[in-house]
C-alpha positions in Angstrom: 53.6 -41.5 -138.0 54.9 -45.1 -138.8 52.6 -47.9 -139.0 53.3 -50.8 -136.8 56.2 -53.4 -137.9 53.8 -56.4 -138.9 56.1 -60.2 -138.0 54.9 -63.1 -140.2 55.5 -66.5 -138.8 56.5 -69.0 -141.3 57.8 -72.6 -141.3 58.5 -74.4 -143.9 60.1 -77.9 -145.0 60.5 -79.2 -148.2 58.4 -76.6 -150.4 60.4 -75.9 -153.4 57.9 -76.4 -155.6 55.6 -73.6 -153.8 57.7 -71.3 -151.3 58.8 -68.8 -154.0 55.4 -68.0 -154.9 54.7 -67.8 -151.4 57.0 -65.6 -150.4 56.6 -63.2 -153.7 52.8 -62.6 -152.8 54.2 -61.2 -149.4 56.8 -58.9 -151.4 53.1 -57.8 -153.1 52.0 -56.7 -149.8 50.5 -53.0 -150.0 51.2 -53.3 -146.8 55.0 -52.9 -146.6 56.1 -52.7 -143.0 56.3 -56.6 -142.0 59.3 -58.5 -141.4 58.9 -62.3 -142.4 60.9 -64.8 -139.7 60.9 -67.6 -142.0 62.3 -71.1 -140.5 63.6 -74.2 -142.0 62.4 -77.3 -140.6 65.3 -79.1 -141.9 64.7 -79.3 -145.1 66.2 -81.8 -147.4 65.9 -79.9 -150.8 66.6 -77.1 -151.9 64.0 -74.7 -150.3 66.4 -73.2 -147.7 69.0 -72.0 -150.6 65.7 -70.7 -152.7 64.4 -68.6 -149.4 67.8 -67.7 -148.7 68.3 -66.1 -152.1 65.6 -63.9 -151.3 67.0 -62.9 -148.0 70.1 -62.0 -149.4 67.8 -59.2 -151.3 65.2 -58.0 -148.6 66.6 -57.1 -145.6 62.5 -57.9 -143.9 62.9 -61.5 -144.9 65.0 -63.3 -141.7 65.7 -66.9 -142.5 67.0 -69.4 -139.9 67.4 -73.1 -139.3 64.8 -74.7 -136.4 67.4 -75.6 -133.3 64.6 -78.6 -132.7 61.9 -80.3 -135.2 58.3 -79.7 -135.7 56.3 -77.3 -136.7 56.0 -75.7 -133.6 58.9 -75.6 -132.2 59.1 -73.7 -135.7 56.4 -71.3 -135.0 58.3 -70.9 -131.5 61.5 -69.8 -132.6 59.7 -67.3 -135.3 58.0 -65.6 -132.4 61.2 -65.5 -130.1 63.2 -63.6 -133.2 60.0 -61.5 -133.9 59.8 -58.1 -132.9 56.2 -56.7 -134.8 53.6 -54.9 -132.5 51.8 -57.1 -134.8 51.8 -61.4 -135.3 50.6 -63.4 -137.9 51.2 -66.8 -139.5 52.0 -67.9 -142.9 52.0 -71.5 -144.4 54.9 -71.6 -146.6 53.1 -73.4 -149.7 49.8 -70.6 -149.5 49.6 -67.3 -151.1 48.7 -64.2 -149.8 46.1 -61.3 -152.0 47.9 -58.5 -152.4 45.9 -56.6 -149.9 45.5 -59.3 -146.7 48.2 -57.6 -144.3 46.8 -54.0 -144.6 42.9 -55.3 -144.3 44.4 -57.2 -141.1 45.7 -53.9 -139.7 42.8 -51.9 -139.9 40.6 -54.2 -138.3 42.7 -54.4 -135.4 43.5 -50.7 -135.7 40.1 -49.8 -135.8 38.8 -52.6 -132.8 42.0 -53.1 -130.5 43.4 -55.8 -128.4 41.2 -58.5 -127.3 40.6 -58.9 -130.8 41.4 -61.5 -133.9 41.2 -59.9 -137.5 40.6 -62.7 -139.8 39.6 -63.0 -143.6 37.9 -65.8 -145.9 39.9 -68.5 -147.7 39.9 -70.1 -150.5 41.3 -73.9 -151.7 43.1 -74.2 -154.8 45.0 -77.0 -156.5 46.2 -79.0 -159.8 43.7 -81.6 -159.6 40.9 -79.7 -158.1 38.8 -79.7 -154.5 37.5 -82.3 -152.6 33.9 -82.1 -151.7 34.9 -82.3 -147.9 37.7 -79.3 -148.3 34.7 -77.5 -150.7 32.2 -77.7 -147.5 35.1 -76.9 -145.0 35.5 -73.8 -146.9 31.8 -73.1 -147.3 31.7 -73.5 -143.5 34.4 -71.7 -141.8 34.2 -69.1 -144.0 30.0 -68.3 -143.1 31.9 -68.5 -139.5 34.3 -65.2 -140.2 32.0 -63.5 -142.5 29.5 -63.1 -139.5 32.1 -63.4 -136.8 30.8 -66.5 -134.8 33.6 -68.7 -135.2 33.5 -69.8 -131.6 29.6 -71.0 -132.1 30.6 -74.2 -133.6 34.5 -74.4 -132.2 33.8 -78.0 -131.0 33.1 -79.2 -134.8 36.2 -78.3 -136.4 38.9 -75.7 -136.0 37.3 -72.8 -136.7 39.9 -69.9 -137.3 42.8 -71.0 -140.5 45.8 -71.0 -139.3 47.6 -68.9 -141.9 44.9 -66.6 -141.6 44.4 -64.7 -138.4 46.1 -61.7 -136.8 46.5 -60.3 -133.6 48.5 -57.7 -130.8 51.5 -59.4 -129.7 50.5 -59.0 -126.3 47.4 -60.9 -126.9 49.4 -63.8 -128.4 51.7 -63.9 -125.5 48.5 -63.8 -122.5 46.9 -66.9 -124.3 50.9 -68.5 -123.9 51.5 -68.4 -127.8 53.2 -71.5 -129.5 54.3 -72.9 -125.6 51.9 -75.8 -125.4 53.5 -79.2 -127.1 49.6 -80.0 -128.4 48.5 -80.9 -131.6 47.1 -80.2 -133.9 48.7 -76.7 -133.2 46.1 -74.4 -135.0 42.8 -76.1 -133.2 44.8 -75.8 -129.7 45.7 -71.9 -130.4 42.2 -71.6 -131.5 40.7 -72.8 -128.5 43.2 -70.6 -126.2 41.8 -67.5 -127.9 38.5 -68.0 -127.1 39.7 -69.1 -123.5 40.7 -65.7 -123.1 37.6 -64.0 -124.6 39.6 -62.6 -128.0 36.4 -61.5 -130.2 36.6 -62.7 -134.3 36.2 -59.7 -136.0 33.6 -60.5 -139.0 35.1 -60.0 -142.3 33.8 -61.0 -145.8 36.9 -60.6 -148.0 38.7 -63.1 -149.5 42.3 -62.5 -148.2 44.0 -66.2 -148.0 44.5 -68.9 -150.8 45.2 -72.4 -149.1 47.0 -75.0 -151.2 46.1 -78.4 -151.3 47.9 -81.6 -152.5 48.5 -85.0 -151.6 51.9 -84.2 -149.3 50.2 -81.6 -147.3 51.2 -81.6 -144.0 47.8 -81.8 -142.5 46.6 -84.6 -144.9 49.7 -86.6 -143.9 51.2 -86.5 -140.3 49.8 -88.5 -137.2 49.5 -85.2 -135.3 46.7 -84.3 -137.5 44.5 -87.5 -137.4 41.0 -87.9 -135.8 42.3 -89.0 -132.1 43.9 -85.6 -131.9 41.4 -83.4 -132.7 39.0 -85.3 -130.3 41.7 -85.0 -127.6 41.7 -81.8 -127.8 38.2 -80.7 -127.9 37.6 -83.0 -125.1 40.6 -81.1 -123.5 38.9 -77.9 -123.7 35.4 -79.4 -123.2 36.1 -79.9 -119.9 38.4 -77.1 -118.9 35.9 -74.3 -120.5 32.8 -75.4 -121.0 32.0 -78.4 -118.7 29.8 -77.5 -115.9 30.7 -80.2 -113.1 27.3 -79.7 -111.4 25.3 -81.4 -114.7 26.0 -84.6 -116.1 27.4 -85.6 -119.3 25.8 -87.4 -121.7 27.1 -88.5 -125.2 25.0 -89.0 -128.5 26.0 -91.7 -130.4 28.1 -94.8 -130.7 30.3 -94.5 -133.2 34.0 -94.1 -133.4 33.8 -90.7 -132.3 31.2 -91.6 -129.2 33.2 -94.7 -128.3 36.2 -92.7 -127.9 34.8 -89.5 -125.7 33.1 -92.4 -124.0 36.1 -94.1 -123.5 38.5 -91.1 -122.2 35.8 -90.1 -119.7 36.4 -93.6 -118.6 39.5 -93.4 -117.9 39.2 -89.9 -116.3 36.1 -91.4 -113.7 34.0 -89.0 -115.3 30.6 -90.2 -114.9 28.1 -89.9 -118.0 24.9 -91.0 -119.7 25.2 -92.5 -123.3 22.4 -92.7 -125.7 21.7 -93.1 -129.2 19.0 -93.7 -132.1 20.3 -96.9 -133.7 18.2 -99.8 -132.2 21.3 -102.3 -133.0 23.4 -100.5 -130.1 20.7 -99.7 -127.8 21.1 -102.0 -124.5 24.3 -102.9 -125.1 27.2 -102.7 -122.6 30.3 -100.7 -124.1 32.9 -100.0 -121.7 30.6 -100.7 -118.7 28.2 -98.2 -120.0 24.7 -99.0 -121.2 23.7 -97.3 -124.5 19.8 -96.0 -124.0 17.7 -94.7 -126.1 17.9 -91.4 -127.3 14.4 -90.2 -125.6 16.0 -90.7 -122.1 17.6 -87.4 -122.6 14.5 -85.7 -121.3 14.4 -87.7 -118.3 18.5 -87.2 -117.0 18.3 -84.1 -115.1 19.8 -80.9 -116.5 22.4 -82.7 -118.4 25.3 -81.2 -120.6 25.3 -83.6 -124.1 28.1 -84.0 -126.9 27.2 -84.8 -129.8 29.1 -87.5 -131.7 26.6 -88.3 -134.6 28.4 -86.9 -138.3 25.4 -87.3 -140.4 24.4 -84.0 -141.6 20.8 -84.6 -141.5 20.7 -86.5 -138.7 22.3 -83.3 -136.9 19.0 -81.3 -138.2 17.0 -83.8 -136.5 19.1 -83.8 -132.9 18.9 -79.8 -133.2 15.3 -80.0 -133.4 14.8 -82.1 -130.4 17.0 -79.8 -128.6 15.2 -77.4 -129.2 11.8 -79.2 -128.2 13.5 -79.5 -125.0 14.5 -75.8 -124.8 17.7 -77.0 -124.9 20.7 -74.2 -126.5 23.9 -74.7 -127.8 27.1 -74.2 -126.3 25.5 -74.5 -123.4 23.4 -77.5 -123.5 24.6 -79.5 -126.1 27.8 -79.1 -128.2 28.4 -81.2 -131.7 31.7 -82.1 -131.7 31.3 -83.3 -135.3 
């Protein structure tokens, strides 16, 4: 019986340096029935006539130019010339191990549709890790080894994007690369668990992630802070938001000043309160800043967190707690 054609979405601009080792760790697969749908992004070196050379000796490599710009009008066009009963993504400066595609299919062979297979990551580069990529790491990997990625969704995007797998007719319910809404891999992220996809926990390491100074997601506007707080709020609102409570928002920072101000201009009403004792009283957008103990006294309320400070979070999840409060359903960190 043949195994099902596995379709690799990959992007890419301006990776010389990296896409050759890229694209030899999928010709390593031990899984060998994929087809990779690579697109150029309209590259200005010489990546296309690198990835083209390697076309021109794997039939399963399909190279094309993006008709548009962006990465996902990229990702887009990938899945449009795809054809695999299988879809997964690829950053074109990462590696794969040898074995991530065939751990991938098992796990969804074994568990179905309705279903993400996912793997751990690791960073790697030249110049070595920052502390803050070292605790994303950390993080989102706990998060797929015990398969509760959606627990802390509203912190950070909680699924890597060039590591996750899934039936193509799941990726085509949750309206695949459609949505113009960045950054891409937190929006797709939230859309599968929208539509109730279940992580399937995994503890091995199947995904190296580059990073360097040019990267893409250290780099372009679509990736800064007001986007990823767009977007959570987006989602906030749409899945979790139960317009019979009232919101309230802990803290004052940049983070709380902008939820506070988007509910604003939305007329959504909400409380605001916080621990400093500088902010407490004062008018911000119309809004009064209270103290942090009123949150016992606002009736049933629905609170999103904005305060960054690990320890500080310890603190607030204790006094949820006192209050019998639980998460992702009471109160959600969105930091």
């Amino acid at each position: 019986m043949a195994k099902p054609l596995v379709s690799i979405l990959t992007p890419f601009k301006n990776v010389s340096v990296y896409i050759e080792a890229c694209i030899d760790s999928i010709l390593k697969q031990t899984y060998t029935n994929w087809e990779l749908l690579i697109i150029d992004d309209h590259s200005t070196d010489n990546s296309n006539k690198l990835v083209e050379k390697y076309a021109k000796l794997d039939s399963r490599i399909k190279l094309f130019k993006n008709s548009e710009e962006g990465i996902i009008s990229g990702l887009r066009m990938a899945f449009k010339e795809s054809s695999g009963a299988y879809i997964t993504r690829m950053d074109s400066d990462d590696i794969m191990t040898e074995n991530k595609l065939e751990v991938m299919v098992n796990q969804l062979e074994i568990h179905g549709k309705n279903h993400v297979a996912l793997g751990l990551v690791k960073y790697f580069s030249h110049v070595g890790i920052s502390d803050g990529y070292a605790k994303y790491e950390a993080w989102i990997n706990r998060l797929t080894t015990n398969g509760t990625n959606y627990s802390e969704i509203y912190k950070e995007c909680v699924i890597a994007s060039p590591c996750w797998m899934l039936h193509r007719e799941d990726l085509i319910a949750c309206d695949a690369f459609n949505p113009n809404r960045y950054p891409e891999d937190y929006d797709l992220t939230f859309r599968f668990y929208e539509h109730g996809f279940k992580c399937i926990p995994n503890t091995e390491l199947l995904h190296y992630w580059r990073d360097y100074s040019t990267r893409t997601s250290r780099t372009h506007e679509h990736y800064a802070q007001n986007y990823f707080l767009g977007i959570k709020l987006h989602y906030f609102l749409k899945l979790d938001y139960d317009y019979t409570r009232p919101i309230t928002i802990w803290g004052a920072g940049f983070k709380g000043k902008a939820i506070a101000k988007s509910l604003v201009e939305q007329n959504i009403p909400f409380y605001w309160i916080c621990d400093n004792p500088k902010k407490i009283g004062k008018d911000i957008y119309g809004q009064q800043l209270l103290p942090f103990e009123n949150l016992k006294t606002i009736k049933n309320p629905q609170t999103i967190v904005t305060v960054a400070n690990e320890t500080e979070q310890q603190h607030i999840t204790k006094y949820f707690k006192k209050l019998n409060m639980k998460p992702m359903t009471d109160y959600f960190f969105f930091c």
